[in-house]
Backbone bond lengths (Angstrom), bond angles and torsions (degrees), N, CA, C in turn:
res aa  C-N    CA-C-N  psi(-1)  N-CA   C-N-CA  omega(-1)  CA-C   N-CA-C  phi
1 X - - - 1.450 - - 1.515 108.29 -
2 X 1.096 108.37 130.04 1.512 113.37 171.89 1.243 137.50 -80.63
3 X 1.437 109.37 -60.15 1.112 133.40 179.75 1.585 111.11 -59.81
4 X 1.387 118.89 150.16 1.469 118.06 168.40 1.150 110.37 -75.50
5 X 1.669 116.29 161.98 1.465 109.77 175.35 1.563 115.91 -89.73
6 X 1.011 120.84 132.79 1.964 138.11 -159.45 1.655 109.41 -6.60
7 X 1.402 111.47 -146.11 1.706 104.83 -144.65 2.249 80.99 -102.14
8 X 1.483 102.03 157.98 1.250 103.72 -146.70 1.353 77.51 -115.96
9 X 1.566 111.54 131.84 1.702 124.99 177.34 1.742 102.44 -75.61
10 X 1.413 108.63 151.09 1.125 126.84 167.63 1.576 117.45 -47.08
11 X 1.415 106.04 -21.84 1.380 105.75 -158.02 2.154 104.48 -97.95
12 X 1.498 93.27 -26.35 1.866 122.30 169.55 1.465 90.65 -67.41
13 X 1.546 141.90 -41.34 1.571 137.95 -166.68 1.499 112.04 -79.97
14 X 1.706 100.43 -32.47 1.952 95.35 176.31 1.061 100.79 -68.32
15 X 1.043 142.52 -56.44 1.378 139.34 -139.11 1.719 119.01 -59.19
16 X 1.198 115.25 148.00 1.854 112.05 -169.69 1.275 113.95 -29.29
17 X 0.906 141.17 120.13 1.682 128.58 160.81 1.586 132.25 86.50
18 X 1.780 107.35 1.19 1.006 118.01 -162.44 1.881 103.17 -65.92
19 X 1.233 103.41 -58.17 1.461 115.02 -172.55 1.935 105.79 -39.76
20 X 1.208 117.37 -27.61 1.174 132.70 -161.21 1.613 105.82 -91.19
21 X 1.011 115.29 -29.45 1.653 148.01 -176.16 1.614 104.05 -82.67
22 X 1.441 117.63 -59.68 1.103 106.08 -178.87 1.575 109.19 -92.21
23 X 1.285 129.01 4.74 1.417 116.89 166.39 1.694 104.72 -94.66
24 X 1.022 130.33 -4.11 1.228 128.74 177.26 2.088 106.81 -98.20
25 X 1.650 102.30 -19.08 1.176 93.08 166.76 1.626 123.60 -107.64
26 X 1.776 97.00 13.19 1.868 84.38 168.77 1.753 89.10 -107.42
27 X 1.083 131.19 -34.48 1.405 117.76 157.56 1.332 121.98 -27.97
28 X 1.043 139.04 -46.27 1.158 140.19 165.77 1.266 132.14 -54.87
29 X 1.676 107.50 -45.06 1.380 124.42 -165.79 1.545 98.59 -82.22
30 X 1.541 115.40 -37.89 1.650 120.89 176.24 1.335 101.45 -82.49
31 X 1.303 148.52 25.49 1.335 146.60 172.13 1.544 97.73 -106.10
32 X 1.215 110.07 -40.37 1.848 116.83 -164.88 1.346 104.48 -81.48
33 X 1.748 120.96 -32.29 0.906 120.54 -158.19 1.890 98.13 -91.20
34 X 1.204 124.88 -29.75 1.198 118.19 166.86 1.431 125.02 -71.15
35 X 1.268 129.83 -26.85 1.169 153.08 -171.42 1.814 105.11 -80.93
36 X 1.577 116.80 -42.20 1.649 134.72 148.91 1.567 88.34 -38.07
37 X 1.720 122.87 -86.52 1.208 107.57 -163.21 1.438 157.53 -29.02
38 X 1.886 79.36 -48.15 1.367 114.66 -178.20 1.647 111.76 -40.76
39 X 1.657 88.12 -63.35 1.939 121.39 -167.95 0.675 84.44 -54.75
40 X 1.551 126.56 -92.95 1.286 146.20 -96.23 1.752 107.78 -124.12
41 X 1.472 119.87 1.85 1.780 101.77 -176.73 1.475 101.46 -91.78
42 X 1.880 82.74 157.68 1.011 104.74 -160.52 1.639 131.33 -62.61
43 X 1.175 162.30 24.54 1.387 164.95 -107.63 1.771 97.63 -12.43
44 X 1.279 122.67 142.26 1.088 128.23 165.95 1.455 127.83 -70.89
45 X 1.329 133.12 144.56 1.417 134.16 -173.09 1.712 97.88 -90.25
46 X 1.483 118.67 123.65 1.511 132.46 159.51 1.667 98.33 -29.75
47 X 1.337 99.85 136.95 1.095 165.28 27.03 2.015 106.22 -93.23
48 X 1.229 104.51 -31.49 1.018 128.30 -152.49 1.489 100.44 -71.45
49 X 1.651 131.57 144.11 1.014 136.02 175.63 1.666 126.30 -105.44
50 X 0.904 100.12 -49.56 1.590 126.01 158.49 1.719 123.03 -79.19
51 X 1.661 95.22 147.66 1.312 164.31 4.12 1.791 92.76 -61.80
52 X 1.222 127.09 159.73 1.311 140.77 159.67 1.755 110.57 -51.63
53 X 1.217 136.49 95.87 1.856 102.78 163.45 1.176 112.62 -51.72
54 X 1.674 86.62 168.90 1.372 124.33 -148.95 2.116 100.94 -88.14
55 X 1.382 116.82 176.56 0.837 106.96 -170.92 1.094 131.39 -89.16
56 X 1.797 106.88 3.03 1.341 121.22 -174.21 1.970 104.51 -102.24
57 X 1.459 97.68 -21.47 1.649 107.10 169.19 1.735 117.80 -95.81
58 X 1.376 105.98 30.23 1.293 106.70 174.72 1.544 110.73 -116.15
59 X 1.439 110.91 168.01 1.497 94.27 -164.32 1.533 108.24 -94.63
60 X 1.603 112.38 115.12 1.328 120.22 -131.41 1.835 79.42 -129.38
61 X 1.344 115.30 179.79 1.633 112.01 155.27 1.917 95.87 -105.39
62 X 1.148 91.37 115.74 1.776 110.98 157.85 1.080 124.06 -53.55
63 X 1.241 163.51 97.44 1.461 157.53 -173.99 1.507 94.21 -80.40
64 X 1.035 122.24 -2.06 1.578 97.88 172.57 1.773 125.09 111.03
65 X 1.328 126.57 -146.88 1.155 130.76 141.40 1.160 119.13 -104.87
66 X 1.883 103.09 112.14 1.530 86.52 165.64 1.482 160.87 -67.03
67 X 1.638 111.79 10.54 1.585 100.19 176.11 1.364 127.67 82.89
68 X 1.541 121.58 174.30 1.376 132.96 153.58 1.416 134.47 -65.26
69 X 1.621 76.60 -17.86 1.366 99.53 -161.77 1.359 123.33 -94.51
70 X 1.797 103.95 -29.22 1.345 112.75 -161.22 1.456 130.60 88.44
71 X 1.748 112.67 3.26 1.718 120.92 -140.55 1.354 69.16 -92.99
72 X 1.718 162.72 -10.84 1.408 141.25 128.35 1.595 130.88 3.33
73 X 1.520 80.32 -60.05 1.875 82.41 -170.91 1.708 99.45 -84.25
74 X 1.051 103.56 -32.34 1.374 108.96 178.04 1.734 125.84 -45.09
75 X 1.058 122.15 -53.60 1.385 166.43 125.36 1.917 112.16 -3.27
76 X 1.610 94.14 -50.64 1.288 122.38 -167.92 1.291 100.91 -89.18
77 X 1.435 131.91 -42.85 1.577 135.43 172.97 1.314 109.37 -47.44
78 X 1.608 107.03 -60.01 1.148 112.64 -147.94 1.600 109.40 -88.06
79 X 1.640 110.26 -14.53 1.669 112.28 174.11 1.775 96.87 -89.02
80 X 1.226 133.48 6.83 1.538 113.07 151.05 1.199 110.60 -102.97
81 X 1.519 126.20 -29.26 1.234 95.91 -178.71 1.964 108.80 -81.82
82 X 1.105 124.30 -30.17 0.899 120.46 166.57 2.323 130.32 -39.89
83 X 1.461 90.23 -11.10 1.617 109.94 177.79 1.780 104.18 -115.89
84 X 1.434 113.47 11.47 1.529 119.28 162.69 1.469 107.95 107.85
85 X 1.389 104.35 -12.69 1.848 114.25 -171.59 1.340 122.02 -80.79
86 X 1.461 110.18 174.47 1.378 93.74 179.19 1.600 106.70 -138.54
87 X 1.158 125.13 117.37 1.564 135.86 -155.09 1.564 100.06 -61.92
88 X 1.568 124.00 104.01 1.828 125.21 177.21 1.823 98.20 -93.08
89 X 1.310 117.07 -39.23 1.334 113.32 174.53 1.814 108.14 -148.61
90 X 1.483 101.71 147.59 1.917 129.01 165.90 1.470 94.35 -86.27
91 X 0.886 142.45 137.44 1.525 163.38 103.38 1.467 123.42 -38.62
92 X 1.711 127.95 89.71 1.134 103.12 -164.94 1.718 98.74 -143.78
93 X 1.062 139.15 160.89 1.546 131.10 -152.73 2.058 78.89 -82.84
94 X 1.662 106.90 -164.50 1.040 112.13 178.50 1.590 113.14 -118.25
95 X 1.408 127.33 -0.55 1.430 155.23 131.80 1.443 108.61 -52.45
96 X 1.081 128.46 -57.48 1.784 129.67 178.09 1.410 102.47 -40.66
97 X 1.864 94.68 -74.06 1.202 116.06 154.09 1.979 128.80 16.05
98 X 1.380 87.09 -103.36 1.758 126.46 151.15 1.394 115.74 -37.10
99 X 1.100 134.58 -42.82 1.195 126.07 161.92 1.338 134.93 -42.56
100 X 1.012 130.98 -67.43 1.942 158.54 136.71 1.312 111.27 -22.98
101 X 1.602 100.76 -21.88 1.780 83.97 173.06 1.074 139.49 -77.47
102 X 1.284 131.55 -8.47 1.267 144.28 -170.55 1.260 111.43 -75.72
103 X 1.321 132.68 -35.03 1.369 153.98 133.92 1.630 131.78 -13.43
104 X 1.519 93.03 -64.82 1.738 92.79 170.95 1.722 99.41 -141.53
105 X 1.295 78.21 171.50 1.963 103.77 177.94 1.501 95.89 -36.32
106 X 1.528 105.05 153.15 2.026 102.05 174.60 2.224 82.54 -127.97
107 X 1.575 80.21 108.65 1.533 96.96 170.72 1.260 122.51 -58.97
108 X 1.242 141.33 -179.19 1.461 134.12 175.12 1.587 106.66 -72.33
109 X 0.845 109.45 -60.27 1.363 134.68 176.03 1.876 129.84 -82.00
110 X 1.352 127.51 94.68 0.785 131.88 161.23 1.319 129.84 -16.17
111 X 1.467 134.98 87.50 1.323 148.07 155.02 1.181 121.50 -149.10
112 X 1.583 106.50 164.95 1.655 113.06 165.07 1.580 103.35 -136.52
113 X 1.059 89.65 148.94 1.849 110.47 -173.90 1.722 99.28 36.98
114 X 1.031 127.16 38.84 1.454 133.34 155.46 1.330 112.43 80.68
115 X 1.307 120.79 29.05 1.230 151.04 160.31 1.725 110.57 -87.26
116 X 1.331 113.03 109.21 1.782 97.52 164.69 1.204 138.37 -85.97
117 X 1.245 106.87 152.28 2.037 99.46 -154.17 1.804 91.63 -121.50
118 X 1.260 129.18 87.56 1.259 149.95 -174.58 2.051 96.49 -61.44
119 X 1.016 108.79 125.41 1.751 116.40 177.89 1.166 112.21 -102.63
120 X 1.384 116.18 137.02 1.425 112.83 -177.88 1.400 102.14 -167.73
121 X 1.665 135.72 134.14 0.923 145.75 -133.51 1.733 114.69 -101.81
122 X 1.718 92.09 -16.95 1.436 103.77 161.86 1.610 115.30 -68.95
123 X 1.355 121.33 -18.22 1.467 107.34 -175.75 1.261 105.79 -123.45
124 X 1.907 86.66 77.69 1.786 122.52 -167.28 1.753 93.02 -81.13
125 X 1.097 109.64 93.19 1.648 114.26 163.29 1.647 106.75 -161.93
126 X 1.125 101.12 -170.79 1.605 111.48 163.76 1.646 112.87 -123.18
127 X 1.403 119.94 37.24 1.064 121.35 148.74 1.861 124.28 -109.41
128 X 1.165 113.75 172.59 1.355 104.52 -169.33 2.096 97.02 -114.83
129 X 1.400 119.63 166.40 1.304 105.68 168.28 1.593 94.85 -127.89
């Protein structure tokens, strides 16, 4: 949920800690909502240049769907480095994610072949970037 919940009575603001409460919950809500941008906007239609797309609508190498397996990210390594690059991060929802786990160990830390695969809920699919 993004949004805060409606307009906050004077009487919700005395109370211990409130001010602290609701700056930690529009912080939040403006954290998700830029972070939406980042991923996820939409590429702009010509003439028009702006907003920037997002990083999942840019022309990126797709690894695909990842599977049970994960053979996504797999896929995804090897078509950047295979174009001269060298894979620093996977982009992959945290459901994509979740999927594949049943399969192998779920490390502390998000990676494959020592690549980190950063989760984030804007890059709501079952493909990986």
């Amino acid at each position: 949920m993004d949004a805060l919940p409606g307009p906050v009575s004077r009487e919700i603001l005395a109370q211990p800690d409130a001010a602290q409460l609701l700056n930690a919950a529009v912080r939040k809500a403006m954290t998700r909502k830029a972070n939406r941008a980042y991923l996820a906007q939409v590429a702009p239609v010509a003439p028009a240049t702006r907003p920037p797309a997002g990083i999942i609508n840019q022309t990126i190498t797709d690894g695909g769907a990842l599977g049970s397996e994960l053979d996504g990210l797999v896929d995804a390594i090897a078509a950047i480095e295979d174009a001269g690059g060298t894979a620093t991060n996977i982009l992959a929802s945290p459901s994509a994610w979740a999927a594949g786990a049943s399969s192998r160990p779920q490390p502390a830390q998000h990676s494959h072949w020592s690549v980190p695969v950063p989760m984030h809920p804007s890059a709501n699919c079952s493909r990986c970037w």
